[in-house]
N, C-alpha and C positions, 0 to 999 in steps of 0.2 A: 218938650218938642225936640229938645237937642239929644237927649233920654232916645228916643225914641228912631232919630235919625242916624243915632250910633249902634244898635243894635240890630237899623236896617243895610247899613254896611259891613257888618260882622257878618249878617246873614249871604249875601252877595259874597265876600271871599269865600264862606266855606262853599258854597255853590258852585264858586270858580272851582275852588284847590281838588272839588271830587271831581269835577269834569276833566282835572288834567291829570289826575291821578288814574282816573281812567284810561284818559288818552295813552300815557303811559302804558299803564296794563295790557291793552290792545295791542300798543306796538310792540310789548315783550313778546306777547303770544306770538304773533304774526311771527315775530322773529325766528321765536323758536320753533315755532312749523314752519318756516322757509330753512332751517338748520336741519330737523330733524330729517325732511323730505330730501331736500338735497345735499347734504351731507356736507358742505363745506362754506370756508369763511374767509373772506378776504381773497378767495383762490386755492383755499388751502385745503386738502381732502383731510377732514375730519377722522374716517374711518382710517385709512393710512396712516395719517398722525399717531393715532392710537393704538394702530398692529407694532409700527413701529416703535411705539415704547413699553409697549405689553405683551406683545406677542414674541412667541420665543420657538424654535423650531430645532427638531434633534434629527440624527439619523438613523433609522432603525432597521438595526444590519439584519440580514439574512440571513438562514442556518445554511450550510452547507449540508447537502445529503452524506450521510452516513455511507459506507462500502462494510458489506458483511462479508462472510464464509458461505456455503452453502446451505447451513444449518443456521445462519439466525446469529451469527456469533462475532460482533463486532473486531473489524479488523479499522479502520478509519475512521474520526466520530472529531465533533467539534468539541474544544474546550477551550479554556483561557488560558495564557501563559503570562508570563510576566519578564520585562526586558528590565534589566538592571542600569541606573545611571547615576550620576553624581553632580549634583551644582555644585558649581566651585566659586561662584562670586554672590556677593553679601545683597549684591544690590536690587536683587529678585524678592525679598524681604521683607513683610507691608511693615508700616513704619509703628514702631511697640510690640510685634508681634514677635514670636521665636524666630532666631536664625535656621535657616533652613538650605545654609551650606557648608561642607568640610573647613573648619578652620583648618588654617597652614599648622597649629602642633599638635592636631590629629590626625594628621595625612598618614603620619607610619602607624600607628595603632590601628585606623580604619584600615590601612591596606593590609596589613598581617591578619587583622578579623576575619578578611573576604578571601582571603586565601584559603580559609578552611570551611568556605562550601561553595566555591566555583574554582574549573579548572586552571584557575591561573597563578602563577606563582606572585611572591609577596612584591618584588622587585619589580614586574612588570605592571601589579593594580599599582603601585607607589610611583613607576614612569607617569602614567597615567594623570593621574592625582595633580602631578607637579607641570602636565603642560601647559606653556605660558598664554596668556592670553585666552585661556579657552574658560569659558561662561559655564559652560557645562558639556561632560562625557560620558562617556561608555567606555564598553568591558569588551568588546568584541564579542564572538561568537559563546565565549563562554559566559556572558551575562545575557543572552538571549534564553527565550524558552524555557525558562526556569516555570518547574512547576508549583502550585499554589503551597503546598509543603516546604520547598525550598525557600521560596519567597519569606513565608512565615518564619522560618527558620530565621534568615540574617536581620527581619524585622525586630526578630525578639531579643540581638545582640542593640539595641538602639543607638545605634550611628549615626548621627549626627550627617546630615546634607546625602543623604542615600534613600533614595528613590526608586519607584517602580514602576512602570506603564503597560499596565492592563493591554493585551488586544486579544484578537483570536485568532486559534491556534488548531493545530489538529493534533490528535490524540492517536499514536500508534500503538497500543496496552502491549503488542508482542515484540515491539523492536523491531529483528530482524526476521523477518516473515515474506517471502518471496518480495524482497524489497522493491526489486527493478520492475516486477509486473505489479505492483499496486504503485507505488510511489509514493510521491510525498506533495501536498500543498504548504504556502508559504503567503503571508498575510503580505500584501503589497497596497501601498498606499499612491491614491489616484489623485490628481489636481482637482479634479469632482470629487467631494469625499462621497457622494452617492454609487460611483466607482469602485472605491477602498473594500478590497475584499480579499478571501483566502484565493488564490491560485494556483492550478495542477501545475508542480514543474518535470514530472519524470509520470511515466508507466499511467494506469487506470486513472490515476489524480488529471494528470495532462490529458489522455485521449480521451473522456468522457468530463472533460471542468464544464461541457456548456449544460452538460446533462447534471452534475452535482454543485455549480453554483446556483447559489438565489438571486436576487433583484432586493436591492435594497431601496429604503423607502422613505421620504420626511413627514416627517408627523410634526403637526403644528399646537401649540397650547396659549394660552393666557395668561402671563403671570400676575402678579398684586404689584402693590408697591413695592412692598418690601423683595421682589422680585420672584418670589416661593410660585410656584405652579399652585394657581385659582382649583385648575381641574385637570384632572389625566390625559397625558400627553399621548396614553393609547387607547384614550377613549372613541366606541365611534364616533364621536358626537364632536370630535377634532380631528377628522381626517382629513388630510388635505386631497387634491385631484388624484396623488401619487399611490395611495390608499395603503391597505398594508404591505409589509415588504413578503415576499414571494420566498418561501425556504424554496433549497435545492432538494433535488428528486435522490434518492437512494438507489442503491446498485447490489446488488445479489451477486457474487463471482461461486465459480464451481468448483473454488478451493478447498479441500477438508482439513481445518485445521489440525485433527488428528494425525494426518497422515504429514501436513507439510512442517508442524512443527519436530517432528520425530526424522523427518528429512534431512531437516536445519542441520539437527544434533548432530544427524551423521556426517555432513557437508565440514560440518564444523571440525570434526573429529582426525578426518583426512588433511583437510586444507591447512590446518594447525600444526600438527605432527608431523608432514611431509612436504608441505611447500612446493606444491606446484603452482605454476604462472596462472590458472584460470581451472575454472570446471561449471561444469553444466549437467542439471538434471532434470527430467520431466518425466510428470505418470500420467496416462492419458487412459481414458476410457472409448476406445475402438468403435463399439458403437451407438457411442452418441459424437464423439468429438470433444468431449469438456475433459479439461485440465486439473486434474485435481490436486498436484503437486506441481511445482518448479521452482528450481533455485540455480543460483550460481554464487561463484567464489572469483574474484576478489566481490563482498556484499559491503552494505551499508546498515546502520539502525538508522530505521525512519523515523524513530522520535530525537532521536539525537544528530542526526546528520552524520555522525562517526562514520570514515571511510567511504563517503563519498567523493571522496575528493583523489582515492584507487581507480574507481571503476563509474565513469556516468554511462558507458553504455550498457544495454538491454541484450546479455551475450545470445538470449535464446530467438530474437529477432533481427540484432544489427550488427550482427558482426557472423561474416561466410568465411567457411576455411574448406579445406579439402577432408572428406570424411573418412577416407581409408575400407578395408574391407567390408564396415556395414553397409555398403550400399549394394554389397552383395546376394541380400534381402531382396531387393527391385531386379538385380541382374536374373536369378534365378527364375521369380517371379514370370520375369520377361520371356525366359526361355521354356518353361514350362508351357506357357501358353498361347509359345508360337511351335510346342512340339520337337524341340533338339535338345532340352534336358532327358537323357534318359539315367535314374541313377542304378543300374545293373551294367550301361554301359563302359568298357574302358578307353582309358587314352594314355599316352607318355606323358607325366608331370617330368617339372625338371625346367624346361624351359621352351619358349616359342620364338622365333626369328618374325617381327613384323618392322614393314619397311626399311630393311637391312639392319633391325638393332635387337637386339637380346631384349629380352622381357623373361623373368624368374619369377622361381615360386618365393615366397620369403627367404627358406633356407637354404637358395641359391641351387640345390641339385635334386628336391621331388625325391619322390618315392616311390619312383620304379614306372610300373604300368598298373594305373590301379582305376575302381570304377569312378565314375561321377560322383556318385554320393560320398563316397571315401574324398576326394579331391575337395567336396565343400565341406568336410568335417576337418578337412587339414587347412580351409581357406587359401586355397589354390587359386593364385593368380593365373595361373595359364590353362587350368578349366575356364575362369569363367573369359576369357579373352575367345577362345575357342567357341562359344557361345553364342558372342554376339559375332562372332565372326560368321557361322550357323547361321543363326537370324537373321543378317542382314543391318552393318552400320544405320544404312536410314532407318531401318525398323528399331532398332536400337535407341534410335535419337527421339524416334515419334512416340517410344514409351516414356522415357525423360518426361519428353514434353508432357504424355500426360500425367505422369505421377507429379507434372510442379515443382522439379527441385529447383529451377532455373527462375521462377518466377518471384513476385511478390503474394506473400501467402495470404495477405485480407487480413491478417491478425488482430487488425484495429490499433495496433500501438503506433504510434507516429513517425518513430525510429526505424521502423522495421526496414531491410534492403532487398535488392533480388539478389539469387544467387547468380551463376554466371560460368563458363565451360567454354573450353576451346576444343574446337571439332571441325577443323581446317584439315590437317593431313592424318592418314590410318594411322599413324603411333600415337597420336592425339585423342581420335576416336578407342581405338582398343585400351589404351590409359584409362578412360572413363569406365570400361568395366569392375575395373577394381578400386574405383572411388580419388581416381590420379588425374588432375587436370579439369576436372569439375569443380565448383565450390557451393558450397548450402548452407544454409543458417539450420541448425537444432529444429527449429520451429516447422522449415517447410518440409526435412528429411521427416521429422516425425509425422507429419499430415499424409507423407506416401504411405509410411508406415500401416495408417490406417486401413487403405487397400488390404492388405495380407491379413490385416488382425479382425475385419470388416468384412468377409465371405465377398470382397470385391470390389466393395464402397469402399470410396475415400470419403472420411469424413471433413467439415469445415474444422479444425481447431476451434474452441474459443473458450474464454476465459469467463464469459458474463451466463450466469445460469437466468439470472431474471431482471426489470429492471422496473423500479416505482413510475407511476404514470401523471399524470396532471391531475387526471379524475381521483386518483387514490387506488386507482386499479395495477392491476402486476400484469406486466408482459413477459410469458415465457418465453425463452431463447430455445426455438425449437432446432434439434438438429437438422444437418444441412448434407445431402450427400454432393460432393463436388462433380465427382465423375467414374464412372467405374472402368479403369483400364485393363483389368483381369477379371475373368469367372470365380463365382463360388468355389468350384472345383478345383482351377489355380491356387487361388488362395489356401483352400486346404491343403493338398500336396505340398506346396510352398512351407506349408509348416510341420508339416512331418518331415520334408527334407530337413529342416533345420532343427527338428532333435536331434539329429546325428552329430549336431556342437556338443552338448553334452553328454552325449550317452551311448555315443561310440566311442570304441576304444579308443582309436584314432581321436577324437575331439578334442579342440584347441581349448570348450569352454564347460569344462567340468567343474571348476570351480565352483561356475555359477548354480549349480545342482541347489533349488531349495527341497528340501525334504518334507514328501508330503503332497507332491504338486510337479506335476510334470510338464516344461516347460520347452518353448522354440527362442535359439539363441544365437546371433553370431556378434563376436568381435572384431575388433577393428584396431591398426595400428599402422595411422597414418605420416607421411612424412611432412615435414612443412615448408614451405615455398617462400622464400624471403624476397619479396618484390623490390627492397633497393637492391639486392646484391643479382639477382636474376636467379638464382639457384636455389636448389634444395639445402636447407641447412641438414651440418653433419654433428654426430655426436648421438651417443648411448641417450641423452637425455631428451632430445631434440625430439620428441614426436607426437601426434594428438594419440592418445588412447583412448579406445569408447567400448562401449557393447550396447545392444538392446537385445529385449526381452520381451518375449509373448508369453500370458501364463493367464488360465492352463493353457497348451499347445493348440487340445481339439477344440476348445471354442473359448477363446481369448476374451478375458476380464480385462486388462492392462496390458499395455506397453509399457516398458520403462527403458528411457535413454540414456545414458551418461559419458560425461566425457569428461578427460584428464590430461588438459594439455602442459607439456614441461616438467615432468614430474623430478623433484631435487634427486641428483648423480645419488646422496647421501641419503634416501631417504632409506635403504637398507631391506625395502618389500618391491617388488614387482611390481609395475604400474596394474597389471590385470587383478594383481591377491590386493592393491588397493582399493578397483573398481568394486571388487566381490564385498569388501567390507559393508560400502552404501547397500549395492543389488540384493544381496539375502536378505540380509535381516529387513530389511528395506519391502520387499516385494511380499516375504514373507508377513509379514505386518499390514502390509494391504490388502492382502488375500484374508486375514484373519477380520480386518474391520470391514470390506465390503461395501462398496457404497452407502449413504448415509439410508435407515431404512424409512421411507417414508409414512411408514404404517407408526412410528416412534413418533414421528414428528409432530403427529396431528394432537398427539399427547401432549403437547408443551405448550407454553402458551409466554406473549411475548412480556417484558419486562417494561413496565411503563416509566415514563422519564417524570424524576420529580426532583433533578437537578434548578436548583434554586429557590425550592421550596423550603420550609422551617420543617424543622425536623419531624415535629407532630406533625404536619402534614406530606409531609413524606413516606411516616410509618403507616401511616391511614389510606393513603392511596395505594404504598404495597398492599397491603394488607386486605383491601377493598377489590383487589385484584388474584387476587387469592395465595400472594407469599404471606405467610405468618412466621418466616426464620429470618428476621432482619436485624443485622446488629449495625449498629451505629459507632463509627470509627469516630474519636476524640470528641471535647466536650463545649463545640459549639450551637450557635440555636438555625446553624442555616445547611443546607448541603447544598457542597459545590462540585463534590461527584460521588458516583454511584458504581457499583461492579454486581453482577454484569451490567454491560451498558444500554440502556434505552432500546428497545425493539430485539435485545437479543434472545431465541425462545428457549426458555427452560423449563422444566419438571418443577413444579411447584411445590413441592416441599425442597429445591433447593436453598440453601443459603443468601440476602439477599446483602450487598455492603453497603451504608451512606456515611461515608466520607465529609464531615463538618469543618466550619472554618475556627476550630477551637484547636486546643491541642492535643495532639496525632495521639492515637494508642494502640499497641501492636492488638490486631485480630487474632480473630482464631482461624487458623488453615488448614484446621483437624477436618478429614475427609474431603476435601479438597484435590481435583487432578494435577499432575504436574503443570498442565498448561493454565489452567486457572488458577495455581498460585503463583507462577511467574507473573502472569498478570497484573494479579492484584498486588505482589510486593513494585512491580514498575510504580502501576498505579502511585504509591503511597513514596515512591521514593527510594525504597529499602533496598539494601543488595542481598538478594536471596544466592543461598547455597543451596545444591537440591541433592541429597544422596539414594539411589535409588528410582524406580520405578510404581506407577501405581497412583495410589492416592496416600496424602497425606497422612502419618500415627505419631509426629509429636513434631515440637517445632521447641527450641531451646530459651525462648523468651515469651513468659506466660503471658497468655491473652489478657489485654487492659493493662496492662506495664505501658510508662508511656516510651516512646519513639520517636526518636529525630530521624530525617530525611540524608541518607546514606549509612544508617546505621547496618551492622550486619545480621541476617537471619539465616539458622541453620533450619531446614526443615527432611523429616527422616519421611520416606515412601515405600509403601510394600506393597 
């Protein structure tokens, strides 16, 4: 019985223990579907909880749109650079791990190291080094922008507590390439870092940064514990509201870099050797309006910043000066087409008496009694006064007004100014016929220009041939007529008058004779106006010198303008046999290239970007695309840049470069143009010699030799 009553109480607990075992059970669940549903505990949001210690979010920058040539041929393009710095205290160090800043009796060996590949001497990296109190520094401007070769370069000295900080950068492959009208961007960092981006500070970079930035973007991911990314932070499947970041739009300008790099040279050649205070050049196609060339002196390299700090203004936009006799181009125009130019007719050169004061011809006493035509082959100040005296001052002023020299020209650059003219009393007015007392910018003088070279039309200037669109569609910059202030028939006359510069005997501009090509010309040699002192400055040196050019004469391909203001007392040539130096060979060279032809073009096809790809798949996607000439610079597994660059269009059996992050090895440049090996030795670092014209037929350091960054190359061109 007692058997029996103890086996009936064993039975009763297990009966309890399931029932509360149960009970249990049920309350877990419950639990965990009142968890699961509403997501939090105690007050505490669950999913939060867990973003917060899992979730991890980057920033993913935006491309900046590219700026090309006319042809396809990158002239601005994003890349990485690298900023140079130094910790200088231990205490940044995780605790076992290497030191990872300049001990104090390696400060002078490190700063002698770096001396031999940034521009700074030993003394000033060692000032550096040695300042107190400081955690960590910098190199100044010479430790900025260093490119991925360089970088690589002082990495491979291994220096101890020397450092580098990635960001982006832009890539100018020519240097100095109509610096002031493209410009330059510069990575600036925002308190939002969703802000932090490259921004336009000068020329096309500034006036179109809303059209060539992107929108950058957060993308969110999931980490583990061990903190590693679960899953792809650019997967769709982690995109946050923000979604992806938005590249910037690309820009087409109507530069040919054949003609503006062969410009440079010349620019180069005078500015160098003779030392004048400034110069300005520009070739313009009449009718359309697009700029194919321009440059000026004092310039800057846009990859380097070098000599910016001469010239920030944009001389062919922001800066008016008084033109001198070229504006004797409009006077005549003017008079032509209100019928008081006659050129068979005579008059006494020599001089004119307006409002009791002498006005002369240059060489103060004229040339007797001679016709019109003769008077503007000699640039006869008291012809064209005579003229407008003929036409009528107000008539005079209401052609000004409409050729625009006074105004702001629409140029799109941000800097640009109006020009400006006193036209108060007749000595003030009659002044303006010969380019005295007025002031113009390069830009708007050349936009009248267009009228003459234009059967009438003035065209818009501008520098953008096309522009990428949101859709992936291209918007043509179609030509723009401004206003037509003369006849067809003006205009033509107008430039037969102005053969008589050079090819009358009398003409002031035989020089400028290209052979081959018969062209409309006048010169100019203006005096300059010093606004603190009130006067005209004196002296042999003191003067703007210019000329433009119509060629051919009877139906104008080009204008070209130049000017040469302060040319050195020493420089031992004529500021005019200096202008001719650029103008012949210069125009000549333009007339021979021709606008770009677009029937070539359709033949090219563009170069696809596989910057960041592994090499094998970089050579696959050329390749896929139909370059099979791809050689591969040094002996990495990744590319970090390519030549030509990404959307540039070339001939398909060109040469194609990828640039790895191994070590550099000098290419081959055999058949290569001069401006595509400048390039590509920028590209690489190299300082290229270039002897010769043409393409490349030998170069003195054999292809796959390897190559440090500033090493020298000779390369020969026929």
């Amino acid at each position: 019985m007692k058997h029996q009553n103890s086996k009936q109480n064993r039975l009763q607990f297990l009966h309890i223990m399931m029932l509360l075992v149960s009970f249990i059970f049920v309350l877990f669940v419950g639990r965990l579907a009142y968890i699961m549903l509403g997501g939090e505990v105690d007050g505490v949001d669950l999913r939060a909880s867990a973003q917060q210690q899992y979730g991890r979010s980057s920033i993913q920058l935006a491309k900046r749109g590219t700026i090309y040539d006319v042809g396809g041929n990158a002239i601005a393009t994003d890349a990485t650079s690298y900023n140079l710095y130094a910790v200088l205290t231990s205490a940044w160090a995780d605790e076992g791990a290497e030191p990872i800043h300049v001990p104090d009796d390696q400060k002078e060996h490190t700063a002698e190291v770096l001396s031999k590949h940034i521009d700074m001497s030993k003394e000033d990296i060692l000032k550096q080094l040695n300042t107190e109190n400081a955690t960590q520094i910098e190199f100044g401007q010479a430790g900025k922008n260093l490119s991925y070769a360089k970088m690589q370069e002082i990495q491979n000295e291994n220096l101890q507590g020397i450092h580098f900080d990635p960001q982006p950068s832009r890539l100018y492959p020519s240097g100095i390439f109509a610096s002031h009208v493209i410009g330059y961007a510069q990575f600036q960092e925002a308190e939002n870092p969703l802000d932090s981006r490259l921004v336009g500070q000068l020329g096309l970079e500034k006036s179109l940064d809303s059209h060539l930035a992107g929108k950058n973007a957060i993308k969110d991911y999931q980490a583990g514990h061990d903190q590693v990314a679960v899953n792809d932070a650019n997967s769709d499947d982690n995109e946050t509201a923000n979604g992806e970041a938005k590249d910037g739009l690309d820009v087409y300008t109507t530069i040919d870099t054949r003609l503006q790099t062969y410009l440079e040279g010349l620019m180069s050649n005078i500015y160098d050797n003779y030392h004048p205070e400034s110069m300005t050049a520009m070739l313009v196609e009449p009718s359309t309006g697009n700029v194919l060339a321009a440059s000026q002196r004092p310039t800057f390299n846009m990859q380097t910043r070098k000599g910016i700090e001469d010239m920030w203004t944009n001389l062919l936009v922001g800066e008016a000066f008084e033109p001198g006799s070229v504006i004797k181009v409009l006077t005549i125009a003017a008079a032509i087409e209100e019928g008081v130019f006659d050129p068979d007719a005579t008059y006494q050169s020599g001089s004119i008496i307006v409002d009791g004061i002498r006005i002369s011809d240059w060489n103060k006493v004229g040339w007797g009694t001679i016709t019109q035509l003769e008077g503007l082959s000699q640039s006869s100040n008291v012809l064209v006064v005579k003229l407008v005296q003929a036409m009528g001052y107000d008539t005079w002023h209401k052609y000004m007004v409409e050729f625009g020299l006074t105004q702001k020209p629409n140029s799109g650059f941000s800097d640009e100014i109006a020009g400006s003219m006193n036209y108060d009393e007749e000595l003030q007015k009659a002044n303006t016929a010969f380019g005295q007392g007025i002031q113009v910018t390069p830009w708007a003088l050349m936009q009248a220009y267009t009228a003459v070279g234009n059967g009438g039309k003035m065209m818009k200037l501008h520098v953008i041939d096309r522009l990428e669109k949101e859709d992936g569609s291209i918007e043509v910059v179609k030509p723009e007529v401004i206003s037509s202030p003369i006849s067809e028939e003006t205009a033509q006359k107008t430039l037969k008058a102005l053969e008589s510069i050079v090819y009358a005997p009398t003409g002031t501009g035989k020089i400028y004779d290209v052979e081959g090509t018969r062209l409309a010309v006048k010169t100019g040699t203006a005096e300059i106006f010093d606004e603190k002192a009130g006067r005209y400055l004196s002296g042999e040196s003191n003067y703007l010198h210019s000329v433009v050019g119509f060629a051919p004469s009877d139906h104008p391909q080009y204008i070209l303008y130049l000017t040469l203001k302060k040319p050195s007392p020493s420089a031992g040539k004529l500021a005019q046999v200096q202008l001719s130096e650029i103008f012949v060979p210069f125009m000549k060279r333009a007339l021979e290239y021709g606008k770009l032809d677009q029937s070539d073009q359709a033949h090219l096809t563009a170069v696809p970007n596989v910057v960041n790809s592994s090499i094998q798949s970089g050579q696959q996607t050329m390749q896929g695309n139909g370059f099979v000439n791809v050689e591969v610079i040094g002996d990495g597994d990744k590319v970090i840049e390519q030549f030509p660059q990404a959307g540039t269009r070339r001939s398909l059996d060109n040469r194609v470069y990828l640039l790895t992050n191994g070590q550099v090895e000098c290419p081959n440049f055999l058949g290569l143009e001069k401006t595509e090996a400048i390039t590509l030795a920028r590209l690489l670092g190299i300082n290229l010699k270039v002897n010769g014209e043409g393409k490349v037929i030998s170069q003195n350091i054999e292809p796959g030799r390897p190559i440090s960054d500033g090493q020298g190359l000779t390369v020969e061109l026929q």
